[in-house]
VOKOLMAR-623773 format. One record per residue: x, y, z of N, C-alpha, C, O, CB in turn; residue number from 1. Coordinates in Angstrom, 3 decimals, padded with zeros to 6 digits. Glycine has a CB too. Example, Ala and Ser with C-alpha at 12.3 -4.5 7.8 and 13.67 -1.06 7.14 Angstrom:
<recs>
REC       n_u       n_v       n_w      ca_u      ca_v      ca_w       c_u       c_v       c_w       o_u       o_v       o_w      cb_u      cb_v      cb_w  pos
REC   013.190  -005.690   007.800   012.300  -004.500   007.800   013.200  -003.300   007.800   014.236  -003.319   008.465   011.308  -004.473   009.046    1
REC   012.850  -002.250   007.080   013.670  -001.060   007.140   012.900   000.030   007.870   013.409   001.138   008.039   014.084  -000.598   005.725    2
</recs>
This chain:
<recs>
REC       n_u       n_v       n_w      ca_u      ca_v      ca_w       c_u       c_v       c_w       o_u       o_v       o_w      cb_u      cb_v      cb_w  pos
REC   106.578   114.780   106.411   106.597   115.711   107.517   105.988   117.029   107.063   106.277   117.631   106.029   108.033   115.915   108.046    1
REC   105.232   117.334   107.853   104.523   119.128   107.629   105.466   120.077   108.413   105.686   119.958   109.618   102.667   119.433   108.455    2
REC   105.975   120.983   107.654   106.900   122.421   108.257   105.935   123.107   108.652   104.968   123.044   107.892   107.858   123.419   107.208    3
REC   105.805   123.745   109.545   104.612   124.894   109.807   105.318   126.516   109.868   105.972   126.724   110.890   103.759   124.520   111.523    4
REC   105.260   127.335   109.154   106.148   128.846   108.296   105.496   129.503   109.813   106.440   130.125   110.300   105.338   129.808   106.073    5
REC   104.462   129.604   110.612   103.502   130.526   111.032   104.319   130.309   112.301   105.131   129.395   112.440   101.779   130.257   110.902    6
REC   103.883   131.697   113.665   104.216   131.797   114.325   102.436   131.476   115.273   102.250   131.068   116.419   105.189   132.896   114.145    7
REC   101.580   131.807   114.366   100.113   131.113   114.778   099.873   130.312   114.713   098.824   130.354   114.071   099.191   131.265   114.458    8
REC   100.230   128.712   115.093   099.705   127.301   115.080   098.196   127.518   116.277   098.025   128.072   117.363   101.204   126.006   115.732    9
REC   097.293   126.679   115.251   095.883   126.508   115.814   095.544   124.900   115.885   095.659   124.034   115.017   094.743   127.335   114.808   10
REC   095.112   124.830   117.154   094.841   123.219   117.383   093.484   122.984   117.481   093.203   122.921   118.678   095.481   122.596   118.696   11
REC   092.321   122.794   116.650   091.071   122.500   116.962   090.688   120.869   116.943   091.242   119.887   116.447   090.267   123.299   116.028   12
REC   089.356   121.081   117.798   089.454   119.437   117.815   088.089   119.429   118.145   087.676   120.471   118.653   090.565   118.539   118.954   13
REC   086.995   118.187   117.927   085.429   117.579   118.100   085.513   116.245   118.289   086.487   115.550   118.575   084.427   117.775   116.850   14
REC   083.906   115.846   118.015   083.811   114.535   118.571   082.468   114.371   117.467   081.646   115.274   117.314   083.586   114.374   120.501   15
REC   082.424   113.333   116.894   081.211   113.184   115.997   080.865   112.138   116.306   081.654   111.193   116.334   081.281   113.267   114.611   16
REC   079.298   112.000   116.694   078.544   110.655   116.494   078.843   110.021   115.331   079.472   110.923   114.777   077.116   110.779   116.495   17
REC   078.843   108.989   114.460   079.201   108.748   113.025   077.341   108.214   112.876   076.619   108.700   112.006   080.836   107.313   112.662   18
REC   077.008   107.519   113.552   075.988   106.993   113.222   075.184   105.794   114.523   075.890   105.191   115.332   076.473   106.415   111.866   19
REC   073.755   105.656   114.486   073.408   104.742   115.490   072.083   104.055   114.871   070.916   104.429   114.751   073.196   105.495   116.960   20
REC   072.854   102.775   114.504   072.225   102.094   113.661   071.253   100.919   114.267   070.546   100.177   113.585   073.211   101.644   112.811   21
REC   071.362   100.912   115.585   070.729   099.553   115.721   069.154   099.865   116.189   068.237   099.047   116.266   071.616   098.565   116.908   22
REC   069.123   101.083   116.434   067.488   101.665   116.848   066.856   100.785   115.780   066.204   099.742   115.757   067.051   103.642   116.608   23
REC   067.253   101.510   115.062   066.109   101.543   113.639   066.754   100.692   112.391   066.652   101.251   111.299   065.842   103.390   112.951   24
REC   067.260   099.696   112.405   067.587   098.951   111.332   068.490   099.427   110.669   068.084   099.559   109.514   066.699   098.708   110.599   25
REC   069.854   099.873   110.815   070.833   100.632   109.436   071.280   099.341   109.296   071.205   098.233   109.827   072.248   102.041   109.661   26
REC   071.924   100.101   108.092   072.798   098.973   107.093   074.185   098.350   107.489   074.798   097.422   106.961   073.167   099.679   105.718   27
REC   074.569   099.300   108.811   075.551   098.831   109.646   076.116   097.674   110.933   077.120   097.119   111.379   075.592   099.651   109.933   28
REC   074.334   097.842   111.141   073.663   096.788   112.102   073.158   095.251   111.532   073.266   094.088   111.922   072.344   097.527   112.666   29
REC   072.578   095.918   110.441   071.682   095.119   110.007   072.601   094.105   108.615   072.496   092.914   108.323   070.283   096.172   109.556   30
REC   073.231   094.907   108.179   074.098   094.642   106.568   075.338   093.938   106.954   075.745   094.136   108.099   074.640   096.231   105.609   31
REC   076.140   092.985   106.021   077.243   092.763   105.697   077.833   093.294   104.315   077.299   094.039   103.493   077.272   091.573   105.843   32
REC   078.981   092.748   104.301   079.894   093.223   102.973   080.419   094.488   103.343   080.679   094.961   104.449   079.047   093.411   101.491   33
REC   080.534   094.997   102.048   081.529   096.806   102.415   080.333   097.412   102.808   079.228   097.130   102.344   082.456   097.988   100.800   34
REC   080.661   098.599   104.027   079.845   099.693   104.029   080.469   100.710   104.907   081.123   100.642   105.948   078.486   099.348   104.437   35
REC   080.115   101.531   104.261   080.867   103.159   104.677   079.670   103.896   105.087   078.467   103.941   104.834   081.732   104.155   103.233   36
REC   080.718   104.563   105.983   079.617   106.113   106.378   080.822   107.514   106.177   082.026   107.639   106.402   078.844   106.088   108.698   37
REC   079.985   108.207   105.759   080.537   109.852   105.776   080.268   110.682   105.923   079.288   111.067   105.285   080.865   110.388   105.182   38
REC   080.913   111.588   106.857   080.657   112.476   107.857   081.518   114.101   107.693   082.642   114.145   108.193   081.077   111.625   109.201   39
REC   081.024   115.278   107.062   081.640   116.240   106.957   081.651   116.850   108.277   080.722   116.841   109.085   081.207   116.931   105.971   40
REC   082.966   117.458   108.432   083.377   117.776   109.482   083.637   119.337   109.577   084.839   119.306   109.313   084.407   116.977   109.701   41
REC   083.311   120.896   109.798   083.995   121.859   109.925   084.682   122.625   110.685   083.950   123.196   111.493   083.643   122.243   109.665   42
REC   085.904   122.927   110.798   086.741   123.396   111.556   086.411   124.643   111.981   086.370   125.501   111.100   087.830   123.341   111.059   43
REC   086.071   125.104   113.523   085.789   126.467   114.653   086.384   127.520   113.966   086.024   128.677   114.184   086.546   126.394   116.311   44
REC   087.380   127.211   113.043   088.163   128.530   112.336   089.217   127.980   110.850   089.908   126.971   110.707   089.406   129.334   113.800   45
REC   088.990   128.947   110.083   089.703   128.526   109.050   090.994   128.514   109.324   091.427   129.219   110.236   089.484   129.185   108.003   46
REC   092.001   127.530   108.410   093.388   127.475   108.740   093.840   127.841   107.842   093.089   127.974   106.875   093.973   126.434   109.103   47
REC   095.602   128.271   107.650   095.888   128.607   106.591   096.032   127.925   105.493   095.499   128.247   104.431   096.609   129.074   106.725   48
REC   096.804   126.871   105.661   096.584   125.801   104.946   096.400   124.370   105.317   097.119   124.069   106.269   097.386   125.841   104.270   49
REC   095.647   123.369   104.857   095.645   122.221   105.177   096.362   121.737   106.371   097.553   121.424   106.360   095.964   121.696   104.234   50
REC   095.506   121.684   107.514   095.962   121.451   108.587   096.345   119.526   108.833   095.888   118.753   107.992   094.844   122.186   109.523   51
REC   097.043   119.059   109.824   097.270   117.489   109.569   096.078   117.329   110.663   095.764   118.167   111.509   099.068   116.651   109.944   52
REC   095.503   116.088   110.452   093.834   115.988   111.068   094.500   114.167   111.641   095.149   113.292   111.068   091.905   116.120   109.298   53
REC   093.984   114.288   112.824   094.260   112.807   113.209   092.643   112.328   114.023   091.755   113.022   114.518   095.884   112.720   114.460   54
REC   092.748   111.337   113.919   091.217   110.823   114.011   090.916   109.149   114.886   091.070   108.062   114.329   090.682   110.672   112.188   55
REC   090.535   109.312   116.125   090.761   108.204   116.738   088.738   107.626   117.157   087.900   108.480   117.444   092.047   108.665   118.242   56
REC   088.483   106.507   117.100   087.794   106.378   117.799   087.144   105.994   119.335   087.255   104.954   119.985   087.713   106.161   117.260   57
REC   086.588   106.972   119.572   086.386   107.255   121.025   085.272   106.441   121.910   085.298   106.269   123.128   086.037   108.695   121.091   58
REC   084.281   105.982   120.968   083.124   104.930   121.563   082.937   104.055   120.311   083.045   104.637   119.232   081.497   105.716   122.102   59
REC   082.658   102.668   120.304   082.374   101.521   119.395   081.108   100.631   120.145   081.253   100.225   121.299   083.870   100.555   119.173   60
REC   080.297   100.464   119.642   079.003   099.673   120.392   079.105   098.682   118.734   078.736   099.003   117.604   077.017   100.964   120.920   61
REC   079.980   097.008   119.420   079.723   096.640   118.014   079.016   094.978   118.838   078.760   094.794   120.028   081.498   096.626   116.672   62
REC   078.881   094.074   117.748   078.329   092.791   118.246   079.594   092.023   118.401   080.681   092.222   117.860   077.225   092.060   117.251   63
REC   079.134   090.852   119.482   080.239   090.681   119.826   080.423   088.592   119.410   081.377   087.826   119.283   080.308   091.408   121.573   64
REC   079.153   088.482   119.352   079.474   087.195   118.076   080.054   087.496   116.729   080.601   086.682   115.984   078.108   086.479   117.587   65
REC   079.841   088.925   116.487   080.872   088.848   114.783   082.473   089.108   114.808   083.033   089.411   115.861   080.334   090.267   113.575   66
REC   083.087   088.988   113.739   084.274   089.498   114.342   084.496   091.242   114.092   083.729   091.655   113.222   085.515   088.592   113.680   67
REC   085.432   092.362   114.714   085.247   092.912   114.665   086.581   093.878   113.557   087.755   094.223   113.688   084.749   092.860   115.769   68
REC   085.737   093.963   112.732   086.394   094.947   111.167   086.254   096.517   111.328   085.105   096.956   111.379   085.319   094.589   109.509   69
REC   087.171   097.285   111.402   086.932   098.801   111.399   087.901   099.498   110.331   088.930   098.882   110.051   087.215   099.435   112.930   70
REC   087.671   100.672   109.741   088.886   101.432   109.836   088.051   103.212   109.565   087.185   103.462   108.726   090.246   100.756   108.407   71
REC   088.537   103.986   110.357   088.596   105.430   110.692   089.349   105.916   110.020   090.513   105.514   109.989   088.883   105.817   111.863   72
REC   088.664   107.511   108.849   090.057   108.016   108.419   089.549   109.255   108.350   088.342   109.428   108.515   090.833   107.450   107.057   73
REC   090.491   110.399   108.068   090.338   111.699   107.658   090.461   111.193   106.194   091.174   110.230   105.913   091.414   112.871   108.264   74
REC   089.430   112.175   104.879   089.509   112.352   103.868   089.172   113.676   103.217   088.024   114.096   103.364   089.023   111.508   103.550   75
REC   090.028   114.370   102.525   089.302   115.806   101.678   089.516   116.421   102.824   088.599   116.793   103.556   087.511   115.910   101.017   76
REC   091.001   116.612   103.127   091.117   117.734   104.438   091.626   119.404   103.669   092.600   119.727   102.989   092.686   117.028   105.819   77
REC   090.678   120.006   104.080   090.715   121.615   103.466   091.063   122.594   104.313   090.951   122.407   105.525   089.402   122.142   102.964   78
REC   091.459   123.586   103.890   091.549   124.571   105.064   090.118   125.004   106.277   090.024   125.584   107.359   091.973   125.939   104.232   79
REC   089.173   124.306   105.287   087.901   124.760   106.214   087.177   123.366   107.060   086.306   123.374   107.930   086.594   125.537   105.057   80
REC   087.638   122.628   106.661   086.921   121.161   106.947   087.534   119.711   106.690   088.680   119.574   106.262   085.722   121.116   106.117   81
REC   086.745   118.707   106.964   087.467   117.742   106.060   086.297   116.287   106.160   085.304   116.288   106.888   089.333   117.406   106.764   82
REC   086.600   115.433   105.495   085.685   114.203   105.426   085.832   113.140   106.351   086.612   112.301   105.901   085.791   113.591   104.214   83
REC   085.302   112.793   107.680   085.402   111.734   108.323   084.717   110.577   107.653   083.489   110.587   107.570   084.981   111.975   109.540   84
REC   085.597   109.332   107.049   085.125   108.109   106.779   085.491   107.043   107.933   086.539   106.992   108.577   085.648   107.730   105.447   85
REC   084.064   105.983   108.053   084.366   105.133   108.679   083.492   104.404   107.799   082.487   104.777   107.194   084.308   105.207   110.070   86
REC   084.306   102.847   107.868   084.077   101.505   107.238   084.489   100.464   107.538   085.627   100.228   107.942   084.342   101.417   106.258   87
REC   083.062   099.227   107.279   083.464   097.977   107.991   083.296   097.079   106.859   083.175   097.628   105.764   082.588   097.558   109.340   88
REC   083.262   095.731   106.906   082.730   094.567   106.409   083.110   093.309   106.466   084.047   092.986   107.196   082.625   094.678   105.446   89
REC   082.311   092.232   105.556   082.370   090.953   106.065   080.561   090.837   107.037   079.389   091.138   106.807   084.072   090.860   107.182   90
REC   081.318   090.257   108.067   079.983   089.989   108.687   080.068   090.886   110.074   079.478   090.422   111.050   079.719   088.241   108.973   91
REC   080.653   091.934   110.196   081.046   092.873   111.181   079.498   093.662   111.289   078.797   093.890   110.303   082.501   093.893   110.653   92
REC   079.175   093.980   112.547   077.822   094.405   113.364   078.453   095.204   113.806   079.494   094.948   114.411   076.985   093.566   114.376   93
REC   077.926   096.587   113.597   077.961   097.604   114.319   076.772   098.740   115.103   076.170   099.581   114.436   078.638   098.084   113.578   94
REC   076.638   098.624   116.169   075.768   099.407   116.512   075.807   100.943   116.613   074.798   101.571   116.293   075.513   098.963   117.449   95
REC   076.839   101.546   117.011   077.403   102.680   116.766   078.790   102.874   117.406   079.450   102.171   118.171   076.523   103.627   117.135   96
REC   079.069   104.433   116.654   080.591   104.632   116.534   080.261   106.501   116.818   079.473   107.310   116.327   081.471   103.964   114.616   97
REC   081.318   106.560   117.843   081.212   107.949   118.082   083.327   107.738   117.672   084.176   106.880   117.914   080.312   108.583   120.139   98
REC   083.299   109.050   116.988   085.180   109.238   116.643   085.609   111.184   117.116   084.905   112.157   116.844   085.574   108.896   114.105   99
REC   086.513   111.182   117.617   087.149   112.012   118.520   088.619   112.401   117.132   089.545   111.697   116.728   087.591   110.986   120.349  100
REC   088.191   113.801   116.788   089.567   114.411   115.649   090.228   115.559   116.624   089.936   115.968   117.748   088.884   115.357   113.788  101
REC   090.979   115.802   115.926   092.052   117.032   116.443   093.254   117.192   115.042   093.954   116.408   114.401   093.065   116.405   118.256  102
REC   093.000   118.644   115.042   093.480   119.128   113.477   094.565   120.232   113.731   094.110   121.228   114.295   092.088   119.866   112.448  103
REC   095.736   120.263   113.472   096.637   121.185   113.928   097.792   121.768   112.779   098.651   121.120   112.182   097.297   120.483   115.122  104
REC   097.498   123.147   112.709   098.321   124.028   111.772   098.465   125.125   111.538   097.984   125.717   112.504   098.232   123.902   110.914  105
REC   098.852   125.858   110.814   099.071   126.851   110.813   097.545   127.851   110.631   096.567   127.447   110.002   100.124   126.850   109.900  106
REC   097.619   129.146   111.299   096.308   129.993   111.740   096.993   131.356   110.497   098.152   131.708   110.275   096.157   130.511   114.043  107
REC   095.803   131.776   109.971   096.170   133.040   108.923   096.289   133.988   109.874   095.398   134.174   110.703   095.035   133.521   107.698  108
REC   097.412   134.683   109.842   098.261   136.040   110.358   097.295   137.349   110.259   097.574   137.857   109.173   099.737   136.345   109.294  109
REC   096.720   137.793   110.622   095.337   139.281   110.568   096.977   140.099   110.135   097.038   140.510   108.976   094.016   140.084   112.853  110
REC   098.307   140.331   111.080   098.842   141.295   110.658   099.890   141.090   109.782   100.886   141.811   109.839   099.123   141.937   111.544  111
REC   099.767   140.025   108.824   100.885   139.749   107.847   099.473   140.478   106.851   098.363   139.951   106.920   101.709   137.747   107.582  112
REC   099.667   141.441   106.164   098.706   141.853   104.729   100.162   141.304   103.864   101.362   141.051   103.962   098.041   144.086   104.423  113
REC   098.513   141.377   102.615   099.096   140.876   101.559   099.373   142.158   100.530   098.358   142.832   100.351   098.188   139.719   101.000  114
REC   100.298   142.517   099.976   100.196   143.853   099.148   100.598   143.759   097.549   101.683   143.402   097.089   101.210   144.952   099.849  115
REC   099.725   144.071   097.020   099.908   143.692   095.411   100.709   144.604   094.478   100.837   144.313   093.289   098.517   143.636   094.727  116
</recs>
């Protein structure tokens, strides 16, 4: 469980294409076995600390003779950003993947100073 100390909780949130592979031959479309994509992500405003990032996907264009393998994650979540991974494999076809985040935590205080 995350405690949040702040009386400023900040909720930001996007939508990232991850990738669109079937134009032009990617390795997602085109490939089996493991394959990943990664996608840095930066947050409209810094947080104070490590905000909790949840990450759903919002559009999937996959084939529909293969079977279908996914998994979506937040990785390397910072106060400023964080790493969207998505990965499939086997014999999983993907044409593209659009994923929908929303990151929520505590916002740095302008009138809490810090005094040394």
């Amino acid at each position: 469980m995350k405690t949040l100390r702040s009386t400023l909780i900040g909720i930001d949130q996007g939508s990232a294409l991850l990738f669109s592979d079937f134009e032009d031959g990617g390795k997602m479309w085109t490939g089996t076995g493991p394959r990943e994509v990664r996608k840095q992500v930066r947050f409209s405003q810094t947080f104070r600390a490590p905000p909790v990032v949840q990450v759903h996907i919002s559009m999937w264009d996959m084939d529909q003779a293969t079977n279908l393998r996914a998994e979506l994650g937040a990785e390397e979540i910072t106060v400023e950003g964080f790493v969207l991974v998505f990965s499939t494999w086997g014999d999983t076809r993907v044409a593209r993947i659009r994923a929908n985040w929303t990151a929520t935590g505590e916002l740095i205080d302008p009138d809490n100073w810090q005094v040394d």
